[in-house]
C-alpha positions as MATLAB code, in Angstrom:
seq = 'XXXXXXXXXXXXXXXXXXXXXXXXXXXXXXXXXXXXXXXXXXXXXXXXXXXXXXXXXXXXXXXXXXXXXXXXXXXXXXXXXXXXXXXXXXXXXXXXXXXXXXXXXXXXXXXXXXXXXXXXXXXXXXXXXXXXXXXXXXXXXXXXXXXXXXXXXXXXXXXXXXXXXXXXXXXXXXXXXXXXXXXXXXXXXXXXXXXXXXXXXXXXXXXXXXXXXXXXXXXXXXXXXXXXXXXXXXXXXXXXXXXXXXXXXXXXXXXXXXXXXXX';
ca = [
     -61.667  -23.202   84.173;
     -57.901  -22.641   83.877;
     -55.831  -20.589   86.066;
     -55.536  -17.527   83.541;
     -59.078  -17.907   83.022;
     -60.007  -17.055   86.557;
     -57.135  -14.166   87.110;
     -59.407  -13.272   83.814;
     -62.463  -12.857   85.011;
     -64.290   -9.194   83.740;
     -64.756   -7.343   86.952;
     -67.533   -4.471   86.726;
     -69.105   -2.751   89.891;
     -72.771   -1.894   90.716;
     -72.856    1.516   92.776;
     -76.484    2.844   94.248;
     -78.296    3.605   97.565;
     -80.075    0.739   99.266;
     -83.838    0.585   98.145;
     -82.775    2.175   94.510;
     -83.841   -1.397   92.842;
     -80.319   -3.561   92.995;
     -82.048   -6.513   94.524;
     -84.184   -5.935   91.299;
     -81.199   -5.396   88.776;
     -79.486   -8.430   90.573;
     -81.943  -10.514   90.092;
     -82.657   -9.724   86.246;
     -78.972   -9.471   85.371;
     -78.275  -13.097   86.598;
     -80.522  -14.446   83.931;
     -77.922  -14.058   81.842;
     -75.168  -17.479   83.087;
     -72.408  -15.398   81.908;
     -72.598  -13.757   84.394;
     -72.954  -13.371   88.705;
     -74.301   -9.896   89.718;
     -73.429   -9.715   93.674;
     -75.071   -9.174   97.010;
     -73.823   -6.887   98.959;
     -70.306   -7.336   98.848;
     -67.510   -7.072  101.568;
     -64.831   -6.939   98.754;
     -64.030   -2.839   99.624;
     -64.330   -3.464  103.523;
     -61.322   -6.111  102.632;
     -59.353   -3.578  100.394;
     -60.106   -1.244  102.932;
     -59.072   -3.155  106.058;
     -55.572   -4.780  104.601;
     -54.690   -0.676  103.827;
     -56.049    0.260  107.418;
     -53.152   -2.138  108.643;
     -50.667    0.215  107.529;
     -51.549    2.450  110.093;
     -50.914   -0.054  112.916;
     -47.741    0.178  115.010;
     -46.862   -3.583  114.187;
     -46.544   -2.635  110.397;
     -45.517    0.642  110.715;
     -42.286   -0.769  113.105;
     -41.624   -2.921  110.377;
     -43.299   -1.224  107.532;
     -43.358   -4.104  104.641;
     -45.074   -1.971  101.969;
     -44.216   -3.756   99.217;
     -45.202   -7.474  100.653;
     -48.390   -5.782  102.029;
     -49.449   -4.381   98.454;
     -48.994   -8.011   97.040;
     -51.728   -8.714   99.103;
     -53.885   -5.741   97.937;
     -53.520   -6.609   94.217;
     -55.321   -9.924   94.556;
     -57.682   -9.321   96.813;
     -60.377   -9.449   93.431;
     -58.604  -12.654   91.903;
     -58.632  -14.230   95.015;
     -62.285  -13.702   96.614;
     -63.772  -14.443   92.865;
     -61.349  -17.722   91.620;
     -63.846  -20.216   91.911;
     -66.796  -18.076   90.909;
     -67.753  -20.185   87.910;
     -69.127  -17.119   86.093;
     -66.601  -15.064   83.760;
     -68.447  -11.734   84.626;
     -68.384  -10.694   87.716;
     -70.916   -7.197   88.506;
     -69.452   -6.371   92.584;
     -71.687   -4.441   94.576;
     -70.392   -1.676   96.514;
     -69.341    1.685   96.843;
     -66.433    1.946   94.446;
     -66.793    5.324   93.559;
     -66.233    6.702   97.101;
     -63.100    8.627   96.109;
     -61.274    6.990   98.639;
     -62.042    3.304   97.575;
     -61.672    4.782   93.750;
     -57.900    5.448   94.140;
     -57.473    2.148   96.443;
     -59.019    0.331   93.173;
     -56.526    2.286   90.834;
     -53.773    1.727   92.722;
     -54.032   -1.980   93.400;
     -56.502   -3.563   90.526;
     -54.828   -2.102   88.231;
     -56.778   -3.206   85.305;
     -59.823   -0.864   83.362;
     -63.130   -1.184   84.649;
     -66.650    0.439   84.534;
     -69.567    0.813   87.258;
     -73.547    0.731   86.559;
     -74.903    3.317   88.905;
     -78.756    3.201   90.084;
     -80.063    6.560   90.381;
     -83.206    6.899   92.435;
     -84.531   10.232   94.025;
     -83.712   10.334   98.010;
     -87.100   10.519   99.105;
     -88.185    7.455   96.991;
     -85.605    5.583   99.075;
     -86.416    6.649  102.308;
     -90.446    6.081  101.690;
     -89.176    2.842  100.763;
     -87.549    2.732  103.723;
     -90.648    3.809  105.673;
     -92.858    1.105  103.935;
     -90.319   -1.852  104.690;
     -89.912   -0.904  108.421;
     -93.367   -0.351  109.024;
     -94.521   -3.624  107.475;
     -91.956   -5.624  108.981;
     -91.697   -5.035  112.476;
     -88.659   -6.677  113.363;
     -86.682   -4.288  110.436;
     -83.033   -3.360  111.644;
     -85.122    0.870  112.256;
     -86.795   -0.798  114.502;
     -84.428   -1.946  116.705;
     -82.823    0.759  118.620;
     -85.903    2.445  120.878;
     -86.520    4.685  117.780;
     -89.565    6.101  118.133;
     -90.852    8.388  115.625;
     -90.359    8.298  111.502;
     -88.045   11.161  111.851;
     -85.898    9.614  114.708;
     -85.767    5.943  112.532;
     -84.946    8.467  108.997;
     -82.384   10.074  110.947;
     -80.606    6.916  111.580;
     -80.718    5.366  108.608;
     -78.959    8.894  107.129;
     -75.701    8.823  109.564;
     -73.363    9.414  108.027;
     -71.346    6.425  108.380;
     -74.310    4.528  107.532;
     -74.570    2.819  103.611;
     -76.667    5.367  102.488;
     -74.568    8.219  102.715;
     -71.668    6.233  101.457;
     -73.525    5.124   98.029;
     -74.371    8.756   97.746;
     -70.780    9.974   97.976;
     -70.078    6.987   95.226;
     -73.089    8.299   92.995;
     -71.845   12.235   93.393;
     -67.864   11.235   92.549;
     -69.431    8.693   89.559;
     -70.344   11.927   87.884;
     -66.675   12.419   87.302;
     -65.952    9.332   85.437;
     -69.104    9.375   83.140;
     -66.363    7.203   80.656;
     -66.373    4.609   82.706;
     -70.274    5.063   84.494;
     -73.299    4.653   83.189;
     -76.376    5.872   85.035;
     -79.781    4.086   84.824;
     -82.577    5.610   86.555;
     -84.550    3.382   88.518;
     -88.274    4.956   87.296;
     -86.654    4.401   83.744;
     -85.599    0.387   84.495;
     -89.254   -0.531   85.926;
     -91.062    1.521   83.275;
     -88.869    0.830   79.531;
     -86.637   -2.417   81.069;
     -86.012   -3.772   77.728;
     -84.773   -0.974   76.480;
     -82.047   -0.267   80.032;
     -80.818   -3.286   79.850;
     -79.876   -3.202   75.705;
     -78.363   -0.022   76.608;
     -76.834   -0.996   79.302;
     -75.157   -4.303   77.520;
     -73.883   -1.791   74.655;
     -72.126    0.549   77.116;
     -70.069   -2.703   79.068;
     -69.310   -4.097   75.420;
     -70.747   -7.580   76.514;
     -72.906   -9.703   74.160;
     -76.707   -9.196   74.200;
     -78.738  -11.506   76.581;
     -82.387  -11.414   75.759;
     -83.676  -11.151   79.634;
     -87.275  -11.643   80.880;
     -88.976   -9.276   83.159;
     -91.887  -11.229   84.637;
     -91.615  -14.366   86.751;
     -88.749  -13.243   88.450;
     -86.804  -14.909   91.147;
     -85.370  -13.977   94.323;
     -81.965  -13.501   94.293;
     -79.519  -16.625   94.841;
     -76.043  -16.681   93.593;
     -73.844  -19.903   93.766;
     -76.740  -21.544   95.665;
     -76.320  -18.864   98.339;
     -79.180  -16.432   99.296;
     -79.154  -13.288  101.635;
     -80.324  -14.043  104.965;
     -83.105  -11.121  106.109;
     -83.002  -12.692  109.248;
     -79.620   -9.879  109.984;
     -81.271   -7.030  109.155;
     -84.959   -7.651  109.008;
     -87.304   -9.856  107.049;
     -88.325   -8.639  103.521;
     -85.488   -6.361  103.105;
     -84.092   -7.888   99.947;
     -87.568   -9.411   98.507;
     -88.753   -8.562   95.242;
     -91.868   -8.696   92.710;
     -92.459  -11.282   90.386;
     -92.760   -9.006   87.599;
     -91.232   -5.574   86.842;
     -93.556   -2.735   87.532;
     -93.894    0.745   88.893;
     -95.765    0.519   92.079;
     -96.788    3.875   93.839;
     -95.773    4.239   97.818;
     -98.109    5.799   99.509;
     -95.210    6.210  102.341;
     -93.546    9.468  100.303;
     -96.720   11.902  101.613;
     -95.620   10.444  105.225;
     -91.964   11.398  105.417;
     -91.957   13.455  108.117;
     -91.281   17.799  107.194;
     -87.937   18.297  108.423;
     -86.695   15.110  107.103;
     -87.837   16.421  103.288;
     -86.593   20.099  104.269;
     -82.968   18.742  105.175;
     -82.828   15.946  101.992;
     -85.693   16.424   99.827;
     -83.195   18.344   97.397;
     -81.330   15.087   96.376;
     -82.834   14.214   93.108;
     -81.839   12.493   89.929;
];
């Protein structure tokens, strides 16, 4: 792969709350060898970080903003060079409207975002089931004792899922650059998503299959649940809507203060 190739690459984003089914939409969209669908990605927390310098009193008593911005405007080119894939789908919050104009002002090229819409309370029964089956889960961690208290925490707002719902609620904005799959749609009509999906990024068809799938691995690498609890990023073999019997156990004032976030 030449130089120009890899400055090149097509960079799209994936924007959604944890337990919305991107572990899921990872896995099934690297079928397709065109293209490397992300982990979690620390590409913002970068972006974010180099700005954050400006504030320091180092830069500020010497305050290089055009040397510093050089920096900025690679940051994409740079992390993803020897990615072999030409497509690159980033995980993260882009549409936080502070990382939005960060991404306007530095990639400076047109891109779009998938966003994964799943119903709040899905998530957090989700939640409920994962820490409840999995005892040494990140919720369980912290002398939490009660559903509400481990809920609670997991809603901070500093905390991923409040951040990917501030993403989701500014993505309405930019529905020309968006697209918005529902997560009960993409494990009950897949094939039909994902054609969609393919015609709204302008990207050849890949027929993908949605049964014997595999965990996710990306350039030989694989998450390691051993950070944040086993089982977090573990998915079926086949797609399929599964009932959770956790949504009747979220606890009442956890449903009172969030059960209005719906999609």
């Amino acid at each position: 792969m030449t130089l120009e190739q890899k400055k090149n690459k097509q960079l799209l984003f994936l924007v959604a709350q944890p337990r919305s089914g991107n572990t899921l939409f990872t896995s099934i969209m690297n079928q397709n060898p065109e293209i490397a669908c992300t982990p979690n990605s620390i590409t913002l927390e970068i972006m974010k970080d180099i700005s954050l310098l400006k504030q320091t009193d180092v830069f500020q008593n010497y305050p290089d903003h055009k040397s510093l911005d050089n920096v900025l405007d690679v940051v994409y080119d740079n992390y993803y060079k020897d990615w072999p894939q030409p497509i690159i789908i980033d995980r993260g919050p882009v549409m936080t409207p502070g990382n939005f104009q960060l991404m306007q002002k530095h990639f400076k090229r047109p891109f779009k975002c998938i966003v994964l819409l799943r119903d709040l309370m899905d998530v957090l029964a989700s939640y409920m089931q994962w820490y409840t089956e999995n005892p040494d889960a990140f919720p369980n961690r912290f002398n939490l004792n009660t559903d509400e208290e481990k809920l609670s925490m997991i809603m901070n707002k500093d905390g991923a899922v409040a951040k990917d719902l501030e993403a989701i609620k500014n993505a309405f904005n930019y529905p020309d650059i968006c697209h918005f799959v529902k997560y009960d749609d993409m494990v009950s009509n897949p094939e039909k998503i994902f054609i969609d999906l393919y015609q709204f990024l302008g990207i050849k068809p890949f027929k993908h299959s949605f049964q014997d799938l595999k965990q996710v691995e990306v350039n030989g690498m694989k998450y390691d649940d051993t950070i944040v609890g086993k089982n977090m990023h573990n998915i079926r073999s086949v797609v399929e809507k599964v009932p959770n019997p956790y949504i009747d156990k979220i606890p009442e004032r956890i449903k009172q203060k969030y059960g209005h976030i719906r999609f």
